[in-house]
C-alpha positions as CSV (number, residue, x, y, z in Angstrom):
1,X,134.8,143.2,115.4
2,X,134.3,140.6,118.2
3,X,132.8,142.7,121.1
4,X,129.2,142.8,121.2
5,X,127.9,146.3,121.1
6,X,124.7,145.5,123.6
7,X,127.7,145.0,126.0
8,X,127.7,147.2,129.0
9,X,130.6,148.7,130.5
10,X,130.1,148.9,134.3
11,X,133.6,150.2,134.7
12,X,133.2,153.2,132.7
13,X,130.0,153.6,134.5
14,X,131.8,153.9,137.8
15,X,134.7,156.0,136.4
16,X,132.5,158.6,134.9
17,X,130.9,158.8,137.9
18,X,133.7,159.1,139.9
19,X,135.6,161.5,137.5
20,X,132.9,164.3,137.8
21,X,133.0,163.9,141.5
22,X,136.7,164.6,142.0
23,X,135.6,168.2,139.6
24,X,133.4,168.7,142.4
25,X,136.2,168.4,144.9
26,X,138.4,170.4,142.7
27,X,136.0,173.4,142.4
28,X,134.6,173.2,145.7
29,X,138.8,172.7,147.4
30,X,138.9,176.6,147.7
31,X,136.3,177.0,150.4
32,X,138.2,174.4,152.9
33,X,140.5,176.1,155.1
34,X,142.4,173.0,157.0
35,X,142.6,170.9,153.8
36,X,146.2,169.4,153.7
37,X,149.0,171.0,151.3
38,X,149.3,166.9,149.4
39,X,145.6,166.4,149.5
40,X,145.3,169.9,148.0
41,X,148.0,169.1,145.3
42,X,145.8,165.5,144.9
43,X,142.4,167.1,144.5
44,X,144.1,170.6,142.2
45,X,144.5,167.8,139.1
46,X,140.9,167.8,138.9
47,X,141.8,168.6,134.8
48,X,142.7,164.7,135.0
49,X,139.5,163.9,135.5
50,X,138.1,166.3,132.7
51,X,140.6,165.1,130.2
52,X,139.5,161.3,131.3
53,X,135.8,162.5,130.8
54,X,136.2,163.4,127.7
55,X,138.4,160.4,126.2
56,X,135.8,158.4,128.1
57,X,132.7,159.9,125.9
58,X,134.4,159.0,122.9
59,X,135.1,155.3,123.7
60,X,131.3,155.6,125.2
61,X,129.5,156.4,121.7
62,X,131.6,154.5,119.4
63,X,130.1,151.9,121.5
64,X,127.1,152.8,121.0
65,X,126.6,155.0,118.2
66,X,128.5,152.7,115.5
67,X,127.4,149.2,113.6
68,X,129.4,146.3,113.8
69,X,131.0,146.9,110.4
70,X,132.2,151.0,112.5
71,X,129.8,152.6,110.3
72,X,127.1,155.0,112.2
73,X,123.7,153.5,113.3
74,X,121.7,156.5,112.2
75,X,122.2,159.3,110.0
76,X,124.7,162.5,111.1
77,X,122.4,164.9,111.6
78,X,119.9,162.5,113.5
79,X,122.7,161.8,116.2
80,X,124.2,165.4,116.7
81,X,120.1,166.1,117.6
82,X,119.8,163.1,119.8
83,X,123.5,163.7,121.4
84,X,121.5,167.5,121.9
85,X,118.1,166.3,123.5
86,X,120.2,165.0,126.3
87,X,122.8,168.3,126.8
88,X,120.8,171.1,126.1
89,X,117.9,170.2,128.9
90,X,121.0,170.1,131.5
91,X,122.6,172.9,129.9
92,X,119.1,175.1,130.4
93,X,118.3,174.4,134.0
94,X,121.8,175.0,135.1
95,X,122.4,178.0,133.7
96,X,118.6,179.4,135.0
97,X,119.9,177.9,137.8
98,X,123.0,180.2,137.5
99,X,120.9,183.1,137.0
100,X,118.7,182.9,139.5
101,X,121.5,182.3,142.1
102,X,123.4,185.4,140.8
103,X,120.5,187.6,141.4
104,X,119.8,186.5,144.4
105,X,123.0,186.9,146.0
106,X,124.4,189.6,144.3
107,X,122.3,193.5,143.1
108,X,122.4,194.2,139.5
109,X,124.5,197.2,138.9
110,X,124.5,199.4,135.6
111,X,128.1,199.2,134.6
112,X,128.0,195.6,133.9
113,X,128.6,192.1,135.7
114,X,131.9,190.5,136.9
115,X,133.0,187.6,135.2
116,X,135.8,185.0,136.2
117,X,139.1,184.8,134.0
118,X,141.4,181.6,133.7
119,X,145.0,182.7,134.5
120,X,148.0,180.7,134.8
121,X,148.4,180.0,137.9
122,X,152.4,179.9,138.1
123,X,152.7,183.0,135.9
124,X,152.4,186.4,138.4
125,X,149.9,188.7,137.3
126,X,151.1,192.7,136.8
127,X,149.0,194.9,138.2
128,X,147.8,196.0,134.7
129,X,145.9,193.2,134.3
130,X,144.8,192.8,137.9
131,X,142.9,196.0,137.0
132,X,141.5,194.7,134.4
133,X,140.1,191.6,136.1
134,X,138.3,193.8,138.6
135,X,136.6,195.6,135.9
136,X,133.0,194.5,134.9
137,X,132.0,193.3,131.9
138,X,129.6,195.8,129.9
139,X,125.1,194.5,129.6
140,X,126.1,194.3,126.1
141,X,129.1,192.0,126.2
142,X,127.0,190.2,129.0
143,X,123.6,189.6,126.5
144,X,126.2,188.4,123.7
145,X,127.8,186.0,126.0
146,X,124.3,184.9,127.4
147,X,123.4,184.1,123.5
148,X,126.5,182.5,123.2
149,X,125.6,180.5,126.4
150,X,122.6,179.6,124.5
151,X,123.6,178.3,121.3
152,X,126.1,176.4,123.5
153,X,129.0,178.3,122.0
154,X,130.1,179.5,125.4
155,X,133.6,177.0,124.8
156,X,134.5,179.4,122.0
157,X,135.3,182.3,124.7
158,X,138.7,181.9,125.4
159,X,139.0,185.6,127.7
160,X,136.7,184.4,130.7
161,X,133.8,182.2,131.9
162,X,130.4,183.8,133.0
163,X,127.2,182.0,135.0
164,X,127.8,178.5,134.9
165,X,131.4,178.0,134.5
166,X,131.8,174.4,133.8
167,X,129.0,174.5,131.1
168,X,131.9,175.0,129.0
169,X,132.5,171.2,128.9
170,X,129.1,171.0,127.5
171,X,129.6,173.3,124.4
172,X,133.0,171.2,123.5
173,X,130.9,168.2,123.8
174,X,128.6,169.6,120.9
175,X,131.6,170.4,119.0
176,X,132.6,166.4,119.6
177,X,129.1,165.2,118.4
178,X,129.0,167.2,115.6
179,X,132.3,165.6,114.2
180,X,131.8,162.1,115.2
181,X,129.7,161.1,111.9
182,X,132.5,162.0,109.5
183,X,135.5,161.1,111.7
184,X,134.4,157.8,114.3
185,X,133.5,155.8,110.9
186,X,137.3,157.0,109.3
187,X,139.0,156.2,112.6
188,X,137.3,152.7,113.5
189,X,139.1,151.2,109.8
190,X,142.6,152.3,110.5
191,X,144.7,149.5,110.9
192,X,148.0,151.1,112.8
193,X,145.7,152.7,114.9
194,X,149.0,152.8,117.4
195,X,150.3,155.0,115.5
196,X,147.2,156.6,115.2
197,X,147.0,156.9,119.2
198,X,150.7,158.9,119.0
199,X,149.9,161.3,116.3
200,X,147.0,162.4,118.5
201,X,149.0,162.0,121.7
202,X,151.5,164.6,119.9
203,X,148.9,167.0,118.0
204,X,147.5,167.2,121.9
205,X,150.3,168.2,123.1
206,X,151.7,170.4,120.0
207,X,149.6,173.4,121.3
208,X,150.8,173.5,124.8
209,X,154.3,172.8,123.8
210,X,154.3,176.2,121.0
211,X,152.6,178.4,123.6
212,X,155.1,177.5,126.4
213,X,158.3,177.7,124.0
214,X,156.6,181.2,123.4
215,X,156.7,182.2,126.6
216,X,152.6,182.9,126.1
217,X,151.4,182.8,129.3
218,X,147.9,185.2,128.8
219,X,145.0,184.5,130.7
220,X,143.7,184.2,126.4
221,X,146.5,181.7,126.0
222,X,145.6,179.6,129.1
223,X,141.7,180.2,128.3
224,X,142.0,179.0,124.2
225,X,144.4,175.8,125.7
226,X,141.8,175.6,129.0
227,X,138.4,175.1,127.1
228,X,139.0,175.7,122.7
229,X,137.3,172.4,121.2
230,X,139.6,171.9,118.8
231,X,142.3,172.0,121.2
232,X,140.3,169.3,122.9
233,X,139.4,167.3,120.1
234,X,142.1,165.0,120.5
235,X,140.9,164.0,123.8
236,X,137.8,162.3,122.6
237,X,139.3,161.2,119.4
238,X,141.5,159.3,121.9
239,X,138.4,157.4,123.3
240,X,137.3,156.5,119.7
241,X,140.8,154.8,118.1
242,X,141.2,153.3,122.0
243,X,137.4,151.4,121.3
244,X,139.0,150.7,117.7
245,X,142.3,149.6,119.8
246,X,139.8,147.4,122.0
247,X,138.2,145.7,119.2
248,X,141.6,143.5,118.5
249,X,141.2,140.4,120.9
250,X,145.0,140.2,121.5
251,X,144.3,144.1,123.0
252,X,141.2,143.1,124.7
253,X,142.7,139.6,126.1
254,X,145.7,141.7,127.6
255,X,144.4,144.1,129.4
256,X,142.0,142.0,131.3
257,X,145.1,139.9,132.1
258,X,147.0,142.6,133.8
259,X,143.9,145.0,134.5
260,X,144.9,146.1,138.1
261,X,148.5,146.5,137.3
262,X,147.5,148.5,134.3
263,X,145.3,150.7,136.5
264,X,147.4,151.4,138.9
265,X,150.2,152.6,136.7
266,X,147.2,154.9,134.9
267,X,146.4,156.1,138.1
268,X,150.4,157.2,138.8
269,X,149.7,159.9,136.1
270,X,148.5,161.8,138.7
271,X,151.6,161.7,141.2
272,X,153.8,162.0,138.1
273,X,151.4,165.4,137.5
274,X,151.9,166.5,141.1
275,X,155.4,166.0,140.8
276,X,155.7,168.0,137.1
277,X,154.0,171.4,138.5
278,X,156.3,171.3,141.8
279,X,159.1,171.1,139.9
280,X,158.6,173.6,137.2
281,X,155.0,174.9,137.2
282,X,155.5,178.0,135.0
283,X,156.8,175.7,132.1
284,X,155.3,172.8,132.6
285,X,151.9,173.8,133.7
286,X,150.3,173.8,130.4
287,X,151.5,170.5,129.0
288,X,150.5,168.9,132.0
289,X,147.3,170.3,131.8
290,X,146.8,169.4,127.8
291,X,148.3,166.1,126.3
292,X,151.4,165.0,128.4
293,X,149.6,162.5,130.6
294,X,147.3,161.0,127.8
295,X,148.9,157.8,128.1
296,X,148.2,157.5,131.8
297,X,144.6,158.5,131.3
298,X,144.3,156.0,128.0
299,X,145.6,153.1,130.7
300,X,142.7,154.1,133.5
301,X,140.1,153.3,130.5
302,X,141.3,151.0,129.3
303,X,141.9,148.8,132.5
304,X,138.6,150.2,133.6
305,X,136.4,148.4,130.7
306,X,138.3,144.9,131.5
307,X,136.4,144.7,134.5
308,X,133.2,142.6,134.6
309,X,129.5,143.3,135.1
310,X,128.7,142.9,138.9
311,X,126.4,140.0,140.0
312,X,124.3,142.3,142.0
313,X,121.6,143.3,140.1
314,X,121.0,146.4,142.3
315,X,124.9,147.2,141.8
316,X,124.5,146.9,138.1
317,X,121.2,149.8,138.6
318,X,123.2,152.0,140.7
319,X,126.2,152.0,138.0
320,X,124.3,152.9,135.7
321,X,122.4,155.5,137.4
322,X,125.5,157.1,138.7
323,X,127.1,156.9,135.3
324,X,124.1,158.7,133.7
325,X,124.1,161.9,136.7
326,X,128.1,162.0,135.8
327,X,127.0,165.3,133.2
328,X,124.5,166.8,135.6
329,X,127.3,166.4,138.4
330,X,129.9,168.4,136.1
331,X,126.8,170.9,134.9
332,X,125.8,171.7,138.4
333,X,128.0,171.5,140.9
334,X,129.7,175.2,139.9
335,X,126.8,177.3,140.6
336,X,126.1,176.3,144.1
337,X,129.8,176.4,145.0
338,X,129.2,180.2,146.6
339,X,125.7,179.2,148.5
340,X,126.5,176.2,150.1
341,X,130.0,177.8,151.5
342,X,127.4,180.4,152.9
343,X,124.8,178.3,154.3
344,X,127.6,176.0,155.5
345,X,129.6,178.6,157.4
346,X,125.8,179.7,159.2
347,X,125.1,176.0,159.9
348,X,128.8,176.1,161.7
349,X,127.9,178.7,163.5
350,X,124.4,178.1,164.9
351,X,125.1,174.8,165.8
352,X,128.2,174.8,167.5
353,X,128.7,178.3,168.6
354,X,132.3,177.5,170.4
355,X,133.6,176.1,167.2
356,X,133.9,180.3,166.3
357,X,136.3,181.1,169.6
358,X,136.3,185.2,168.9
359,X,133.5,186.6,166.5
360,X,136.2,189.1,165.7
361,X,139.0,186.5,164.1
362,X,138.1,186.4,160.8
363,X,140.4,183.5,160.3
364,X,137.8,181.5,162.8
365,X,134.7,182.9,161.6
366,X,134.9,182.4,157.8
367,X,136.4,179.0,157.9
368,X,135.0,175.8,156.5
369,X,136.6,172.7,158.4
370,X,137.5,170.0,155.3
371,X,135.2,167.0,157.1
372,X,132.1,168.8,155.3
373,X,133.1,168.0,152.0
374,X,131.5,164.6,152.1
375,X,128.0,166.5,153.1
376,X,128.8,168.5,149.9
377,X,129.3,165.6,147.3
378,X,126.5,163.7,148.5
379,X,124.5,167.0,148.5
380,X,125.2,167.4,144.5
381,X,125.4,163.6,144.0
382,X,121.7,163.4,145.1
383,X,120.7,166.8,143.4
384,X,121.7,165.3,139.9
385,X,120.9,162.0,140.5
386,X,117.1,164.0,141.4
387,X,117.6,166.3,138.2
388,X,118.3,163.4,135.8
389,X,116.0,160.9,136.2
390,X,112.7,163.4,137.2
391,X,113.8,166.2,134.4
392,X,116.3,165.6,132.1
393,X,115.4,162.0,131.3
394,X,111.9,163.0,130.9
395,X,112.4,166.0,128.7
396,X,115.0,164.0,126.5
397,X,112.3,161.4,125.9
398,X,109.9,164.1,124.9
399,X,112.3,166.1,122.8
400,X,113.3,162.9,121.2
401,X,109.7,161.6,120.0
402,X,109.5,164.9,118.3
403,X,112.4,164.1,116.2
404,X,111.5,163.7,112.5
405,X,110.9,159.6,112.4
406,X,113.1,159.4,109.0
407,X,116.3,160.4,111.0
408,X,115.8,157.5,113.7
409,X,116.4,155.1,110.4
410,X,119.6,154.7,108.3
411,X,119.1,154.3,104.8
412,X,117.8,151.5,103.4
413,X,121.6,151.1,101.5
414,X,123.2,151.5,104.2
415,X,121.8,148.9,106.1
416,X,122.2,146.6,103.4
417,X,126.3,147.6,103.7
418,X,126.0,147.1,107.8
């Protein structure tokens, strides 16, 4: 293998980066009243950006995580807990953070707690089930999904999402750690691993494609396809055979060639996404959504890593700084979506009084004007950058250290073999 694993990818620094802030515009695209139909249609693929994520954090710790001869650095069970010191700190704090927001804005009340439930959202909803939805979800079922939230199982949930939404991500990430060891080393010696990259493309995809064909259109369905791990597995195995794909210098030599025409056709899965769901979303929906623009997403990391470090040394600091709030973007953002639509709307209102023309128009009064979104991603761009380099960071290091000091080691045979 020719690259040099102390090699920095600036690129995938940036994209990570800028993939968890378009979730934040995707999550936080409700609350803007005068937010254009395309730019809405733009900013609703956010699950672009999620699928990117993930293929990203498998090319990321191949990188990192494996020898030059593709074997692991360290033992399995030594990673997974390393790969944990870093998740479960942000996991924690948001989902306290969660809590404490929910009791604030909202009183506890004795039948239970309302949770949100994915639903397809070209498939109409029978009034059955809107009942349903309005019901609340018992204490009991509440303290079994709070355990769940705390072994980081939450993913596993297919009905609905509680507290911190997006943590979800986070409990499919375990799942990805945890099988790294025994697959990244299998994957980084195949030698067709094009053919590898299809099989996954169409095992992605093969879930999404039974369920429509079925006509299953459940808010279970579209929560198992929306979040299941092993349904997302093949999104970061993606990121591992594309590193193994990047290791050939034919493959490597190529795409830096034609990186910026290889970007921008990447970046035309999203169009071609926009255009998929307008045409057909009740069929379509969930292949878009799950495995049908892989390629494009393959081709935007790809071209991404061919880009070089920046001179700047202060550019170089930034990357990487950005790069390493990307999970604590994703983690927090969710729970602050309701509050800062409050505060925002009373900000409105205090300081420019005329902008609400009749206190009675509720149209007026409750709107959110789309120019404060870039207050709001610079608002939770600064809170995680805050959060990860005066919390997480620090309590990763400390949670590390206490890490048994035979796991930080491979054994001594198989560094002999590396």
């Amino acid at each position: 293998m020719s690259t040099s694993k102390r090699q920095r990818y600036y690129g995938l620094e940036w994209l990570r980066f800028l993939m968890a802030l378009w979730m934040v515009a995707y999550h936080f695209g409700g609350i803007y009243s005068d937010m254009p139909a395309m730019l809405r249609s733009f900013i609703g693929m956010g699950f672009f950006a999620t699928s990117t994520f993930f293929m990203l954090s498998g090319f990321l710790l191949a990188h990192v995580a494996l020898d030059h001869a593709g074997e692991m650095k360290m033992h399995g069970p030594a990673f997974v807990a390393k790969r944990l010191c870093n998740l479960y700190p942000i996991h924690v704090m948001t989902m306290l953070l969660s809590v404490g927001l929910l009791l604030i804005q909202y009183p506890i009340r004795p039948e239970g707690v309302h949770v949100y439930f994915n639903t397809h959202p070209y498939y109409p909803l029978s009034d059955a089930v809107r009942a349903d939805f309005a019901e609340r979800l018992s204490w009991p079922s509440a303290i079994g999904h709070i355990a769940l939230q705390l072994t980081l199982l939450q993913a596993w949930e297919p009905r609905f999402l509680w507290l911190n939404g997006a943590s979800w991500s986070i409990s499919a990430l375990l799942f990805f750690y945890a099988c790294f060891p025994w697959l990244a080393p299998r994957l980084m010696r195949v030698q067709r691993w094009g053919l590898v990259l299809l099989g996954l493309w169409g095992l992605y995809a093969l879930g999404p494609l039974v369920a429509t064909l079925a006509g299953s259109f459940d808010y279970v369905t579209v929560g198992v396809l929306h979040r299941n791990p092993l349904f997302r597995l093949p999104e970061f195995l993606t990121g591992i055979v594309l590193y193994r794909a990047w290791q050939s210098p034919r493959v490597g030599d190529l795409v830096r060639r034609f990186r910026y025409p290889l970007l921008a056709l990447g970046l035309c899965g999203v169009p071609v996404g926009v255009l998929l769901l307008k045409m057909d979303g009740l069929h379509l929906y969930y292949l878009t959504h799950n495995g049908l623009l892989l390629p494009f997403q393959a081709l935007v990391l790809l071209s991404v890593c061919a880009f070089s470090a920046p001179q700047s040394a202060t550019i170089r600091a930034w990357a990487q700084r950005l790069g390493e709030s990307a999970l604590c973007i994703f983690a927090l953002h969710t729970p602050l979506i309701g509050p800062t639509a409050r505060a925002t709307r009373w900000l409105l209102q205090r300081w420019h009084e005329s902008w609400v023309v009749d206190s009675s128009n509720v149209a007026l009064k409750f709107a959110i004007p789309l120019w404060t979104m870039a207050f709001h991603l610079a608002m939770i761009v600064v809170l995680a950058l805050l959060m990860q380099r005066f919390v997480v960071a620090p309590v990763r290091r400390w949670l590390e250290a206490r890490l048994p000091s035979a796991w930080q080691r491979r054994s001594a045979s198989r560094a002999v073999r590396a």
